[in-house]
PANU-885192 format. One record per atom (N, C-alpha, C): residue in one letter; x, z, y. Coordinates in steps of 0.05 Angstrom, whole numbers, padded with zeros to 5 digits, always signed. Example, Ala and Ser with C-alpha at 12.3 -4.5 7.8 and 13.67 -1.06 7.14 Angstrom:
BEGIN
A+00264+00156-00114A+00246+00156-00090A+00264+00156-00066S+00257+00142-00045S+00273+00143-00021S+00258+00157+00001
This chain:
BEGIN
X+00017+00000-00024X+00000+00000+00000X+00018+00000+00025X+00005-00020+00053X+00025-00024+00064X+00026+00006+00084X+00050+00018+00107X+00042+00036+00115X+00030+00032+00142X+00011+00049+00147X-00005+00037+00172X+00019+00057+00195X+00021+00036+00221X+00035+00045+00239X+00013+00049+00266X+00023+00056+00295X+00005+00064+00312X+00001+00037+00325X-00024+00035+00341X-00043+00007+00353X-00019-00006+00364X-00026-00023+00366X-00002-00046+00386X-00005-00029+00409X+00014-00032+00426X+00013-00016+00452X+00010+00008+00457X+00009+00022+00433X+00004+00057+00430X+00027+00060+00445X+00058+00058+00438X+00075+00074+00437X+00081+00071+00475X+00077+00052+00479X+00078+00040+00511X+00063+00061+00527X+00030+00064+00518X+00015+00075+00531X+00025+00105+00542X+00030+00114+00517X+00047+00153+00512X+00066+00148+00530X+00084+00131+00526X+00104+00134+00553X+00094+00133+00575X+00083+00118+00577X+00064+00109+00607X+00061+00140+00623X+00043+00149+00603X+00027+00178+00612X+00048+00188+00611X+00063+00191+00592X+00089+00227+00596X+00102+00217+00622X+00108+00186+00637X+00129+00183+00655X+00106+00198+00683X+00093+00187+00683X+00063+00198+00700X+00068+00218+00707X+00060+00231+00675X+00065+00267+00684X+00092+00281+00697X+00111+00265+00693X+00142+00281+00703X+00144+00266+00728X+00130+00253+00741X+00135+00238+00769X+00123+00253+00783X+00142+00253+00807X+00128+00276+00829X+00109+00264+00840X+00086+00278+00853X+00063+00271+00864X+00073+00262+00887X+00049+00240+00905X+00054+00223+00925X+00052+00247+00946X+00060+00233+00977X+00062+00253+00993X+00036+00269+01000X+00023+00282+01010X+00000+00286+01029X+00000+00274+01054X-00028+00271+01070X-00022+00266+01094X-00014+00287+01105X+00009+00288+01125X+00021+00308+01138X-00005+00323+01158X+00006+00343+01160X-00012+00380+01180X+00001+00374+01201X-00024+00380+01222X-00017+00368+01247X-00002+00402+01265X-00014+00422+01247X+00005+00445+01249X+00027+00455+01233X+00048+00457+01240X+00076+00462+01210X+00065+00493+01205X+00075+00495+01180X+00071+00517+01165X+00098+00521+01151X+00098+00546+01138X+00125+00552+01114X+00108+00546+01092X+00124+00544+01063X+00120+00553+01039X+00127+00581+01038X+00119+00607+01033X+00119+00626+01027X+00132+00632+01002X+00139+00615+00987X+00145+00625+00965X+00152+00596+00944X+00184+00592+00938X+00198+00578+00925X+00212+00582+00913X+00223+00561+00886X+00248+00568+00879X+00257+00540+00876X+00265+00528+00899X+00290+00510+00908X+00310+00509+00879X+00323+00528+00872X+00344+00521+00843X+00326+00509+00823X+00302+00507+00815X+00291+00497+00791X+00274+00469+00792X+00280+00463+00821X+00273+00438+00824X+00295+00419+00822X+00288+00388+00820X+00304+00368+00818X+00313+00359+00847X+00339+00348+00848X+00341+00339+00876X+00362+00361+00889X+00365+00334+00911X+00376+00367+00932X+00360+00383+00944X+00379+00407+00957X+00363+00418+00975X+00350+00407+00995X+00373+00395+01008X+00369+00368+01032X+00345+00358+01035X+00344+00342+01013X+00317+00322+01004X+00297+00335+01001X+00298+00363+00988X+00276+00377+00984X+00256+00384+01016X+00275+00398+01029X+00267+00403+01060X+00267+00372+01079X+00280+00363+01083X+00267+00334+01091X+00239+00328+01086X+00237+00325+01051X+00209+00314+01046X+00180+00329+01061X+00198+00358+01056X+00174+00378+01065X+00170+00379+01093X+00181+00375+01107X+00182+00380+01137X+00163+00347+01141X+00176+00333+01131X+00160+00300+01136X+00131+00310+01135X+00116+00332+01121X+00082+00332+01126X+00086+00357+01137X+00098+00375+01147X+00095+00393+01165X+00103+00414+01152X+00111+00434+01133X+00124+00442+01126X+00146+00451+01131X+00155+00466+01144X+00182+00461+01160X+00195+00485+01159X+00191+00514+01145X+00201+00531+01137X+00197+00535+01115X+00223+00540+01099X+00204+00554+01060X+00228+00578+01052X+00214+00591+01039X+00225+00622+01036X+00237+00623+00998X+00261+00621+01003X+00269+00613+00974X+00268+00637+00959X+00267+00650+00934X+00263+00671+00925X+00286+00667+00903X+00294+00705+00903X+00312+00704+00880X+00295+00712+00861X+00306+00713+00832X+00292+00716+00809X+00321+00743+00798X+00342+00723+00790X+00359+00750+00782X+00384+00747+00800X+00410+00757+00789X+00430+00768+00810X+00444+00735+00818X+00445+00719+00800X+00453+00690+00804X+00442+00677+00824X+00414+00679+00813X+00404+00666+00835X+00386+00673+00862X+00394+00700+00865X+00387+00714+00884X+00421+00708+00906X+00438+00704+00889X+00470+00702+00906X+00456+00670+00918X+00453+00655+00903X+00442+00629+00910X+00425+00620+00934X+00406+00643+00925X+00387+00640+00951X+00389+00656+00978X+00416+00671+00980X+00423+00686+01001X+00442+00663+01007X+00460+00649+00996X+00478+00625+01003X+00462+00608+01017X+00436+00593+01003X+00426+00579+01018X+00420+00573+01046X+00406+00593+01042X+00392+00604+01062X+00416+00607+01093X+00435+00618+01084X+00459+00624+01105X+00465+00585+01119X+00462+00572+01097X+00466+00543+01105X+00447+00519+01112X+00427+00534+01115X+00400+00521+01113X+00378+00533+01138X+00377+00522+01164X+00370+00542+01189X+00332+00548+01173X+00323+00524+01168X+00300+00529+01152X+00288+00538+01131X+00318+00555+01118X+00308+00574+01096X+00321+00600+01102X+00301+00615+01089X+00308+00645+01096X+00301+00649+01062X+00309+00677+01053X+00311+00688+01022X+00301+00712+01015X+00290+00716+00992X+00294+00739+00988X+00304+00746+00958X+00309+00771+00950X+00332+00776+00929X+00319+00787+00913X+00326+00795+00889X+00310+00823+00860X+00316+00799+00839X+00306+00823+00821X+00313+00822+00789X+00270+00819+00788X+00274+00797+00775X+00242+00786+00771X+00231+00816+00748X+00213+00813+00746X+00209+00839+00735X+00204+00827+00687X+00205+00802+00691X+00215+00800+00666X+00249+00798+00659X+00257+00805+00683X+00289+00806+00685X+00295+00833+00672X+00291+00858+00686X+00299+00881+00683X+00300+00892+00652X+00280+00880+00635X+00279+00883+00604X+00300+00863+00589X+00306+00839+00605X+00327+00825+00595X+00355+00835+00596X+00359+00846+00629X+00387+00861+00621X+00385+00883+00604X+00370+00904+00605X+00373+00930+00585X+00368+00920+00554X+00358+00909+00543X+00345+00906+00519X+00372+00883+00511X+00375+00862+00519X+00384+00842+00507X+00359+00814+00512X+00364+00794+00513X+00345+00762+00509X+00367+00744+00484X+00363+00757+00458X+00359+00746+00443X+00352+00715+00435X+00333+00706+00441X+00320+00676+00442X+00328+00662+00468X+00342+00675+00487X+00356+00653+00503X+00326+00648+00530X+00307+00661+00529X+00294+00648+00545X+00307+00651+00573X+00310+00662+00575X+00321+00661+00615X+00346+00640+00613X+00349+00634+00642X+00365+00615+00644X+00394+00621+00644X+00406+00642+00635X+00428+00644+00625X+00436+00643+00597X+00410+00643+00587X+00418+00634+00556X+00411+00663+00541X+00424+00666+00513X+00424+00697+00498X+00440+00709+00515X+00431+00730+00520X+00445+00751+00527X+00446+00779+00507X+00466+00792+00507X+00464+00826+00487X+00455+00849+00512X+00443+00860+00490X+00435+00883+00514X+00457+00895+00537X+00449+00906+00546X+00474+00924+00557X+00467+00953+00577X+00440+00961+00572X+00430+00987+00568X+00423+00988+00598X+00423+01019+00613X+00410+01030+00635X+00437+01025+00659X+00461+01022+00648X+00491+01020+00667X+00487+00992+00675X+00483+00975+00657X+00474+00945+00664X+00450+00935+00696X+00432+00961+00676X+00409+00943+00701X+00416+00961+00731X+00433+00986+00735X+00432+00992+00757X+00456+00979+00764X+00470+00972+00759X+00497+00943+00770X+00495+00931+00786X+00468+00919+00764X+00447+00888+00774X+00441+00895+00804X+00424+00924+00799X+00405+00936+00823X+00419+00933+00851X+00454+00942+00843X+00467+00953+00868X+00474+00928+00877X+00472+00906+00860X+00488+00881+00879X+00455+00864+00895X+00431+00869+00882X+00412+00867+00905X+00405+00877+00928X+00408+00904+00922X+00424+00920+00947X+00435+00909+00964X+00458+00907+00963X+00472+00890+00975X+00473+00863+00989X+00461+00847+00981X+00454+00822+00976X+00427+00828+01006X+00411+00844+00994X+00379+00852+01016X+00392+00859+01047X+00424+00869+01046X+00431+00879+01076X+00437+00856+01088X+00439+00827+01081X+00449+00809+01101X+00430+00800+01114X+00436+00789+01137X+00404+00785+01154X+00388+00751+01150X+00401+00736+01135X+00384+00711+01124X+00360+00724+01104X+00374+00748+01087X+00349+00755+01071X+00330+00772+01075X+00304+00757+01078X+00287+00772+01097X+00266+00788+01075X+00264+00796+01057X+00249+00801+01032X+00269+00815+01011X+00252+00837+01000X+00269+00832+00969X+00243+00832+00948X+00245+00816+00938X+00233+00804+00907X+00240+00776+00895X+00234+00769+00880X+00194+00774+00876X+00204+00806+00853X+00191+00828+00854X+00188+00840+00843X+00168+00862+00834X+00163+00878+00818X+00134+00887+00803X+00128+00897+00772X+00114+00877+00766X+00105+00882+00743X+00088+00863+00724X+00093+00854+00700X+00091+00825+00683X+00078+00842+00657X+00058+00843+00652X+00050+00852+00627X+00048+00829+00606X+00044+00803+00625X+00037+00781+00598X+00060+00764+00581X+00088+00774+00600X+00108+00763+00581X+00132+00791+00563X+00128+00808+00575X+00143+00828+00574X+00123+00855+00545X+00125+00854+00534X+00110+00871+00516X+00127+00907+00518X+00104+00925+00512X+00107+00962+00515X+00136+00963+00517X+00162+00953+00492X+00182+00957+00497X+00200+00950+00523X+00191+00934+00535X+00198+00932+00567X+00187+00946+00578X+00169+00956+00587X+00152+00967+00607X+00171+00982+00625X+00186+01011+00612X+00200+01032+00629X+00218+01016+00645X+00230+00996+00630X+00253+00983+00645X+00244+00962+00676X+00226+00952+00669X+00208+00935+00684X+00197+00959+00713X+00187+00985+00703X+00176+01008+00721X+00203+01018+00731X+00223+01016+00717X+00248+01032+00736X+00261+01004+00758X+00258+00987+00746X+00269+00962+00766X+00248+00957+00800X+00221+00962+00790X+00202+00955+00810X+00200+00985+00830X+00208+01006+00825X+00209+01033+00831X+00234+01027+00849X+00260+01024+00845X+00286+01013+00859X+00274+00995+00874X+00270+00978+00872X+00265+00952+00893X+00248+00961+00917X+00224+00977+00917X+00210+00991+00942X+00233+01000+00945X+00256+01019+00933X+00265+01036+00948X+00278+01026+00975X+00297+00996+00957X+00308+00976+00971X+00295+00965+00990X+00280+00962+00995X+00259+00949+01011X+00252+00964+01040X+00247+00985+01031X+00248+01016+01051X+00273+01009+01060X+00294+01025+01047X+00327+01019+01058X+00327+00999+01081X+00318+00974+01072X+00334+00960+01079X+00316+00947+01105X+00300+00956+01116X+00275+00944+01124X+00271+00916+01112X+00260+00913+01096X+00254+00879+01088X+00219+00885+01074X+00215+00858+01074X+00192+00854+01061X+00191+00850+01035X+00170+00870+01026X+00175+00874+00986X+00153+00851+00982X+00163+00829+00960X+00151+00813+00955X+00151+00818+00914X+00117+00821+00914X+00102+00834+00891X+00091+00812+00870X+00111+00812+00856X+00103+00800+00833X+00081+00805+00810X+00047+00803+00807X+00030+00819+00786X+00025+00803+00772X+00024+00801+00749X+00006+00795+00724X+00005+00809+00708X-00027+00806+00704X-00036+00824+00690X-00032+00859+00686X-00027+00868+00711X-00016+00893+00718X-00026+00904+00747X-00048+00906+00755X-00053+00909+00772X-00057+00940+00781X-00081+00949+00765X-00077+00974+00776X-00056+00991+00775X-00034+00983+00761X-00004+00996+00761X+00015+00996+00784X+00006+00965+00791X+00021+00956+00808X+00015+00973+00843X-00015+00972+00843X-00018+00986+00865X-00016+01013+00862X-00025+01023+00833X-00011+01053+00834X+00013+01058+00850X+00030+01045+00834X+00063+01053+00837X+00066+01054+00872X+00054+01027+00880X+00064+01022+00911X+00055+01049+00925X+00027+01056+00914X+00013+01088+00928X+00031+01106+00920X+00048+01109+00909X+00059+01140+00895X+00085+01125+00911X+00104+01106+00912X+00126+01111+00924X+00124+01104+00951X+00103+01090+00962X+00103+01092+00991X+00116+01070+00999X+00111+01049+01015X+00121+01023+01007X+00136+01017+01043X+00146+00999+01044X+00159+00991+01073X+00135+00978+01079X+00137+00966+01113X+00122+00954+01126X+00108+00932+01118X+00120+00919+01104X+00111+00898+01099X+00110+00895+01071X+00091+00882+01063X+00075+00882+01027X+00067+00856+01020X+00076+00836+01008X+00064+00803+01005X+00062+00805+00975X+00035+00799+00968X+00033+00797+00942X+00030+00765+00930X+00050+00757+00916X+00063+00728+00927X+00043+00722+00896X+00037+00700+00901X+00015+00681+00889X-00010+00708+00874X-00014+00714+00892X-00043+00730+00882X-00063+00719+00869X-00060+00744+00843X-00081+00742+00824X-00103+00760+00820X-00105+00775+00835X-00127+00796+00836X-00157+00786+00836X-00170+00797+00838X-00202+00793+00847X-00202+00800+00872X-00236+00792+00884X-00235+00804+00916X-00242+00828+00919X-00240+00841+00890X-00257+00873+00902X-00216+00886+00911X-00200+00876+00887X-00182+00882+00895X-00164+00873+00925X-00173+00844+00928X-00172+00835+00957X-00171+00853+00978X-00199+00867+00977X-00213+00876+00994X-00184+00909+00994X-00183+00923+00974X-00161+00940+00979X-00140+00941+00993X-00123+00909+00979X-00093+00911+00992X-00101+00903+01024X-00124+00893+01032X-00128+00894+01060X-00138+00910+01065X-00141+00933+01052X-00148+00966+01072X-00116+00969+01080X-00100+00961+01061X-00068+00977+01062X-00050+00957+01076X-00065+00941+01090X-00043+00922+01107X-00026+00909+01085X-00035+00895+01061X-00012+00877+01050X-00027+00852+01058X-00003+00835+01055X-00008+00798+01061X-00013+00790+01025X-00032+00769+01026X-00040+00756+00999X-00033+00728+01005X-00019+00726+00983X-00004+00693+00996X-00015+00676+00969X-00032+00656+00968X-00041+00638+00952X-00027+00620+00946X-00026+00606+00918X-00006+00581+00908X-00037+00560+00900X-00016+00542+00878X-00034+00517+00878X-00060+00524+00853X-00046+00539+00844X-00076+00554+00821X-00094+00557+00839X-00102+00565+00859X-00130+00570+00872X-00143+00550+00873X-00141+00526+00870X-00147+00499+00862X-00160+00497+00839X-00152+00502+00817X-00154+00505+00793X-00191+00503+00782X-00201+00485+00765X-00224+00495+00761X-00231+00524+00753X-00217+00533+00738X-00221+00559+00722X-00222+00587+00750X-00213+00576+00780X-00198+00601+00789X-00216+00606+00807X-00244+00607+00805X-00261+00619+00826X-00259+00646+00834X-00251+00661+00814X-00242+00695+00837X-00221+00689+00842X-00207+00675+00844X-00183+00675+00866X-00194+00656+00892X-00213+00640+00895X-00220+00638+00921X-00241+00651+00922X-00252+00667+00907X-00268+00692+00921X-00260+00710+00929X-00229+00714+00921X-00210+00734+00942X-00210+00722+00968X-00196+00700+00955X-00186+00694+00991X-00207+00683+01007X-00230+00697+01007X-00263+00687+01020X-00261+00712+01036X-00253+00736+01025X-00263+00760+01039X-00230+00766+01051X-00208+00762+01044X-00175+00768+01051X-00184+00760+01093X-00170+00783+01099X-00172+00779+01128X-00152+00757+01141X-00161+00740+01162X-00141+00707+01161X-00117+00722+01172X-00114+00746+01182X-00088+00746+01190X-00059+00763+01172X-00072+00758+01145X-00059+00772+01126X-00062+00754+01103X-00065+00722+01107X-00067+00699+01081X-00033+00681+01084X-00021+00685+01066X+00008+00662+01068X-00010+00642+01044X+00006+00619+01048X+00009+00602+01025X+00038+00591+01021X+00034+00585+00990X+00063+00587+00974X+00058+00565+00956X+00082+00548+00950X+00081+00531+00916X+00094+00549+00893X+00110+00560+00901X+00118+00567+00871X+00128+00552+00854X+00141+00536+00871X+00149+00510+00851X+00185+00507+00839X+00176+00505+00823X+00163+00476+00807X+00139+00487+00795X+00129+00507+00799X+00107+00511+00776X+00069+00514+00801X+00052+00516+00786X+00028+00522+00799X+00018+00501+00814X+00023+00472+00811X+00019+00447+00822X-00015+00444+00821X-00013+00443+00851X-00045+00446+00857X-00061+00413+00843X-00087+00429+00837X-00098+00401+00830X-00108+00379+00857X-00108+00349+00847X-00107+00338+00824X-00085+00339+00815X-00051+00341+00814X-00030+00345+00801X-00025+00356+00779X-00045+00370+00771X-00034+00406+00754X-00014+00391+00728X+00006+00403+00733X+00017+00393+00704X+00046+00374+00722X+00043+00367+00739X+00070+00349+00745X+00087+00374+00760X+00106+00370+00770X+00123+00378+00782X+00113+00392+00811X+00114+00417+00822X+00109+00421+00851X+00137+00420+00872X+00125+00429+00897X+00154+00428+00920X+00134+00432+00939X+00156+00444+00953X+00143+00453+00992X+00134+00438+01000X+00128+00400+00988X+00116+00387+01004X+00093+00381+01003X+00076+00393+00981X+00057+00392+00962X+00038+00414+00978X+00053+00430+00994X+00030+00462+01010X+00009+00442+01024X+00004+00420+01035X-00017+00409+01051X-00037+00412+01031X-00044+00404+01006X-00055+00411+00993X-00073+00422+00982X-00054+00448+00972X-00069+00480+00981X-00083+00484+00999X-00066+00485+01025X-00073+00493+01045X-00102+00479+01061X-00109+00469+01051X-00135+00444+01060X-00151+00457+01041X-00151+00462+01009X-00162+00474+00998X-00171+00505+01008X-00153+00516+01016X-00154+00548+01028X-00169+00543+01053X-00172+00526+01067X-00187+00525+01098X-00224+00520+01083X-00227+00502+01066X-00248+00494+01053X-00268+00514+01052X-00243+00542+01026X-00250+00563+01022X-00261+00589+01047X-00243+00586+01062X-00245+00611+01080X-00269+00591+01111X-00280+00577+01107X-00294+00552+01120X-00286+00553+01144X-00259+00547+01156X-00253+00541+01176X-00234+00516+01184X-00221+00506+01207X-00212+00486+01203X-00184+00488+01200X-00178+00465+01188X-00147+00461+01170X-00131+00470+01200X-00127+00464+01220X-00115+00469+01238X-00113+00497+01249X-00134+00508+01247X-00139+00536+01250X-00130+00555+01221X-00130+00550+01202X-00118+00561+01180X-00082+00552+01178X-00083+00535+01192X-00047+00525+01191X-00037+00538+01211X-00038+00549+01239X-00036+00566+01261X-00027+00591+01246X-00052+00600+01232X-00058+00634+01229X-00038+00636+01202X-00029+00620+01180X-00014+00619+01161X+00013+00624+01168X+00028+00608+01194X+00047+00602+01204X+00059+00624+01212X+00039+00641+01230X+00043+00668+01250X+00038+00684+01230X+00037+00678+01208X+00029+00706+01188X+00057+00710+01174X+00070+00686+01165X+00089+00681+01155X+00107+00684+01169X+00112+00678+01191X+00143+00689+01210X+00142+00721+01218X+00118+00735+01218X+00113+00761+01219X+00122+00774+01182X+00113+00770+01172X+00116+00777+01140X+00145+00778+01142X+00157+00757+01140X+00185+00757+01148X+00203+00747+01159X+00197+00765+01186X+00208+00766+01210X+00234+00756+01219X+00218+00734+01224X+00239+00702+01237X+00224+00698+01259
C-alpha cells in the first residue's frame, strides 16, 4: 500500500502561517500624544536597541522603562539606560528568580541555563548587588518584583517572600519606585506591602487583579499599569479594573516580547505596539485616546520621576 503523504501545498501553507506568526506586527497609526511603555524587556527582543526605540518613538512612544529580571540583566538595564536618554531602568531578582538562586534550576529554564543551588549566602549577594545597582540615578524603580504562585510551587515560596520583603526594603532605601510583579498571589502580595510599609511609589506592572481589588490599591495610592492582555477576549475583569482605576494612577506597558495585544496575540510585542493598548484602554475607561495619552504620560514621568 502506497504511503499517503500531506495535500499538495500542505507543507507551503504551515510555513506560510508559522512565518506569519514570528513576523512582527505592522506599525499602528502613530498617538498624536507620546507616551512611555511602562514596562519592557528590550534584552529579549530581536534587533537593536536603536531600532527598537526609533520604531517606537515613529508612533509616539518616546520613553520605555526597561526592567531587570535578575543580576545580568538588571547590570544591562542600568547600562542601557545610562546610554539611552530615552530609557530609564529598573533592577530586582524577578520573583521566579529568588527560588532559582537558593534551590538550584535544574532544567535550565532561566536564561542562564542549569544552575546548582547555592543556598540563602547566594540570594543575599544577588540582593546586595541590586542594591547597589537601585543607587544610580538612571534607575528609577526596583523590580519587577513580588510574588509568582503559578510558576514557582510551596518549595519556593520562603525564598520568593524573603526576596520580595528585601526589595520594599530597597525601594524605601533607596527612594525608587517598587515595581510589583503578581500572579496568582494577590492577597499576599498586598498583605506583605501592608505589614512592611512600602515607599512612595507602588506600580503594579501588568495588572491582574479584579476591580474590587482595583478599587483597593487605589485607596493606597498604587499606579496599575495595563499590558496587551486587556485586549484579550477572555480578560473582561481586567477592563473592569481599569473601568473603575482612577485616570491619574493608569500606566500602560508591553511587556514585550510577551502579552501582544490583540489582533496580534501570539506574534512578537515592542514599545511600538502601546498605540494599541492604549486606544483599547481609552475605549475602556470611555474617554478620548488623546486624553488617556496626556494622563498616561504625566502618570508615568511621576511613577518614575523623570
Amino acid at each position: 500500500m502506497a504511503k499517503t503523504g500531506p495535500a499538495p501545498g500542505g507543507n507551503e501553507k504551515a510555513n506560510g502561517a508559522r512565518k506569519e506568526k514570528d513576523a512582527p506586527p505592522p506599525l499602528p497609526e502613530p498617538l498624536r500624544v507620546p507616551v512611555a511603555d511602562s514596562h519592557t524587556h528590550l534584552d529579549m527582543q530581536t534587533g537593536t536597541v536603536e531600532e527598537a526605540l526609533a520604531k517606537a518613538a515613529s508612533v509616539g512612544v518616546t520613553t520605555v522603562v526597561q526592567v531587570g529580571c535578575d543580576v545580568a540583566g538588571s547590570r544591562w538595564a542600568a547600562e542601557t539606560a545610562a546610554a539611552h536618554e530615552s530609557v530609564w531602568a529598573t533592577v530586582a531578582l524577578h520573583p521566579n528568580e529568588a527560588p532559582r538562586i537558593v534551590l538550584g534550576d535544574p532544567d535550565g529554564w532561566s536564561r542562564q541555563g542549569a544552575r546548582q543551588p547555592g543556598g540563602q549566602a547566594a540570594l543575599d549577594a544577588a540582593l546586595a548587588e541590586i542594591d547597589g545597582l537601585a543607587a544610580l540615578d538612571q534607575v528609577r524603580g526596583v523590580g519587577e518584583t513580588g510574588l509568582d504562585y503559578f510558576r514557582t510551587g510551596p518549595e519556593g515560596m520562603a525564598a520568593q517572600e524573603y526576596s520580595f520583603r528585601r526589595h520594599i526594603g530597597i525601594a524605601k532605601d533607596r527612594g525608587k519606585a517598587l515595581v510589583i510583579h503578581d500572579r496568582d498571589a494577590h492577597d499576599d502580595v498586598l498583605r506583605i506591602l501592608a505589614e512592611e510599609g512600602t515607599p512612595e511609589t507602588v506600580v503594579f506592572h501588568c495588572y491582574s487583579g479584579d476591580a474590587a481589588m482595583a478599587e483597593v490599591c487605589a485607596e493606597r495610592g498604587y499606579y496599575l499599569s495595563f499590558a496587551g492582555n486587556m485586549t484579550f477576549k477572555n480578560a473582561q475583569p481586567l477592563r473592569d479594573a481599569l473601568a473603575v482605576a482612577p485616570l491619574d494612577r493608569v500606566l500602560v506597558e508591553t511587556d514585550a516580547p510577551f502579552l501582544t495585544p490583540a489582533p496580534y496575540r501570539g506574534r512578537p510585542n515592542a514599545p511600538y505596539l502601546i498605540p494599541i493598548t492604549l486606544r483599547a484602554m481609552a475605549e475602556v475607561k470611555g474617554v478620548p485616546e488623546d486624553e488617556l495619552a496626556a494622563a498616561v504620560a504625566a502618570n508615568t514621568a511621576r511613577a518614575f520621576g523623570y
